[in-house]
N, C-alpha and C positions, 0 to 999 in steps of 0.2 A: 455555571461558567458562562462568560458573556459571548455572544455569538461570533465577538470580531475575534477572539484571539483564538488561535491554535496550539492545538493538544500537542503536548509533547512527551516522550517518555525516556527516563536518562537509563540505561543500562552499565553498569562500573559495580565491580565485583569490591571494588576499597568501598568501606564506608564514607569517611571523611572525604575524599578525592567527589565521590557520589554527589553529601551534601554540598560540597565547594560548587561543583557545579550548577548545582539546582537552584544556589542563592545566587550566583552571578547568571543563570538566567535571568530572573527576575527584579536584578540590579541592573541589568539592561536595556532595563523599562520599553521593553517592545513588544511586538501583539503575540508570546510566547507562553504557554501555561502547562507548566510541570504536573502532570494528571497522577504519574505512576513513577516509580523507579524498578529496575530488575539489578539481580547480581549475577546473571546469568541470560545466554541466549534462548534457553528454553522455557524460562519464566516469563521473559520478555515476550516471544510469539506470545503466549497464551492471553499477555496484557494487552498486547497489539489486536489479536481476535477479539475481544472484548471495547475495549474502545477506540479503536481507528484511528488514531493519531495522526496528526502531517506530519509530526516530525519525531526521528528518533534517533540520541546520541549515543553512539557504543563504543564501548572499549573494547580493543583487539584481543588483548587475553586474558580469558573466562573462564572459571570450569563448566562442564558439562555440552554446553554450546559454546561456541570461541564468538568474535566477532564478527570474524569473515563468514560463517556459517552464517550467521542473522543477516548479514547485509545481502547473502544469494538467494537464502530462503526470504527475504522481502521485495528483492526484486522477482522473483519470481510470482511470485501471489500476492504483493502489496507495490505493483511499481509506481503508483503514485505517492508515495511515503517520500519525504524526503529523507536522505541519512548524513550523518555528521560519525565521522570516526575520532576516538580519543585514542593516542598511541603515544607511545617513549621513544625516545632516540633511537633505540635499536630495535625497536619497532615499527623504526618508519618505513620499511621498505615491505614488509608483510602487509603496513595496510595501503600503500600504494596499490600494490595487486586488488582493492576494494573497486578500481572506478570503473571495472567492467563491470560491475554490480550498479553501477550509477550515485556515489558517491557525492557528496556536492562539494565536501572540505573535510582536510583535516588540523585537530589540535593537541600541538603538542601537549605535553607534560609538564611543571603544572599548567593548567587552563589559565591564559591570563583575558581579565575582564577585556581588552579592546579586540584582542583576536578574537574571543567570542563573540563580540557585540558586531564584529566585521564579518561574522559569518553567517550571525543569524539574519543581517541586514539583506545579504544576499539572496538568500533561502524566500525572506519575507516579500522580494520583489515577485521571486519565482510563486509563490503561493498566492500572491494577489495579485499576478497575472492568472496564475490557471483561475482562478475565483469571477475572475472578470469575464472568462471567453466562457464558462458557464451559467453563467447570471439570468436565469428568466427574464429577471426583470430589464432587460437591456438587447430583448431581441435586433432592434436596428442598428447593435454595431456589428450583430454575426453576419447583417446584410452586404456589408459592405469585405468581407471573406471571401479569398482566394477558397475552391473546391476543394484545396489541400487543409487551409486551414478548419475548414469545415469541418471535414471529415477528422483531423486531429482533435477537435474540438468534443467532436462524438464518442471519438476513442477515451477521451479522460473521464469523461462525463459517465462511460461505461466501466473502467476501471473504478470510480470512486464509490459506482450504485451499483456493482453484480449483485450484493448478496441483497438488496433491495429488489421490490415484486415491479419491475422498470419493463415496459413497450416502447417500443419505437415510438408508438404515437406517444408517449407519455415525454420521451425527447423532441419529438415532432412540435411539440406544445412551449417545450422550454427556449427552442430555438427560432421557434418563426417559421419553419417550412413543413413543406406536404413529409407524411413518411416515405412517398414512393418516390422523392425529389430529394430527398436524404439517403437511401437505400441504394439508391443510384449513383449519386453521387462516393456513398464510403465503398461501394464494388468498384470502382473507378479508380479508387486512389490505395486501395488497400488488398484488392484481389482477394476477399471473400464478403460474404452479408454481415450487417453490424448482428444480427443473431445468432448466426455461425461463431462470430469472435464474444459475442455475449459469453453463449454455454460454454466457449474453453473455458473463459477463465471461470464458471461457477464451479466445469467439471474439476479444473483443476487445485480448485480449493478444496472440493470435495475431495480429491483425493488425498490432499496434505492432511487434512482433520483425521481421513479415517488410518492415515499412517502413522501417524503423531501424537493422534488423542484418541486412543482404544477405548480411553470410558466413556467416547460417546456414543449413543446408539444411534442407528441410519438414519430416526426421523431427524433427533438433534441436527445431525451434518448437514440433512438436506435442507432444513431451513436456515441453517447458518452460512449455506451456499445459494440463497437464491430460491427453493424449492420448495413451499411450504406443504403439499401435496406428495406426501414418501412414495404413493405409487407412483406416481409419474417423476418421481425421480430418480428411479430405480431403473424407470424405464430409459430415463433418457441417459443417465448414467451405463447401462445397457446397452445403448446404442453406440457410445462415443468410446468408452473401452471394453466392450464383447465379454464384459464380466458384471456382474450384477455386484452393490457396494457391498455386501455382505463374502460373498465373495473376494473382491477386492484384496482385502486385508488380508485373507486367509492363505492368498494364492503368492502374496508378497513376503508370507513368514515362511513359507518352503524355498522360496527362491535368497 
């Protein structure tokens, strides 16, 4: 797949409705690439852990997992994902309730080509802005960054690479500046260390896998969180919820 376009994944439990869309993605000849399709929300997470996608379009009502469920469980442990909701007329007020989830559009029933192509236009600006404030290769436009924007900068950069082996210096290097002139900077604007906010989110990937995906075993989770060393992931999982992953699971099927 070519580096410019972004992954996409359609979710829609109709077949046909499914295909309609996946061809007027690509009939809308924009930087968009239909990787996967799910007919369900719980197929989809598992497609979404596997290949990262920017963007992912779902239908409101699913078996097994709904819509709304994907779009909270994404926001939650995938907030840099864009979402596109697909709903019916009398469905539109259920996935209204979606943009606290962080939403970017929705399409009616049938999907027509221009409202599509008006929404993935929008997404595409958004995803080639975050692409530009990350860019290594364009250190001296971060120079010229508000502390805020910085520090926002750090944060996406860290959402898109937790479960990647990522140091500060290793953003230290992407962005142009000292780690201890970044570290400073994101405690300033965001009131904890970018390390602190690293390990939530691996912790709490970690935790979605070992609730969700029972067949994997602790090393799996921990390297699919960030952690390729299961001791020390146990340990730091340890520290940040007072249960060991093994535990974890066990202690969440009693309650």
């Amino acid at each position: 797949m070519p580096a410019n376009l972004y992954k996409t994944i359609v979710v829609e439990d109709e077949f046909l409705l499914c295909e309609n869309v996946v061809e007027k993605i690509h009939a809308a000849n924009m930087n968009f690439q239909v990787i996967a399709t799910a007919e369900d929300g719980e197929t989809a997470l598992q497609l979404i852990e596997k290949h990262l996608p920017q963007l992912v379009i779902t239908d409101i009502k699913m078996p097994i997992m709904d819509g709304l469920e994907l779009c909270k469980e994404l926001y939650s442990f995938y907030p840099s994902i864009q979402l596109l909701i697909i709903s019916g007329y009398n469905e539109f007020n259920l996935a209204q309730r979606a943009i606290e989830y962080g939403v970017k559009g929705f399409l009616l029933k049938p999907v027509s080509l221009e409202k599509l192509a008006s929404a993935l236009s929008k997404i595409q600006i958004s995803l080639d802005s975050q692409k530009e404030k990350v860019a290594s290769s364009v250190p001296e436009n971060l120079k010229n960054m508000t502390k805020e924007q910085i520090a926002n900068c750090m944060e996406q950069f860290l959402k898109e690479n937790f479960t990647q082996q990522i140091t500060l210096g290793d953003i230290s290097k992407k962005l142009g500046f000292s780690p201890d002139y970044l570290s400073h900077i994101y405690k300033k604007q965001k009131n904890c260390s970018p390390i602190k906010y690293l390990t939530a989110l691996r912790i709490n990937h970690a935790k979605h896998l070992l609730l969700n995906h029972r067949e994997l075993d602790i090393e799996s989770v921990g390297q699919m969180s960030g952690y390729p060393d299961p001791v020390y992931f146990s340990k730091v999982f340890k520290k940040q919820t007072g249960l060991y992953p093994s535990q974890f699971s066990k202690d969440k099927d009693i309650e």
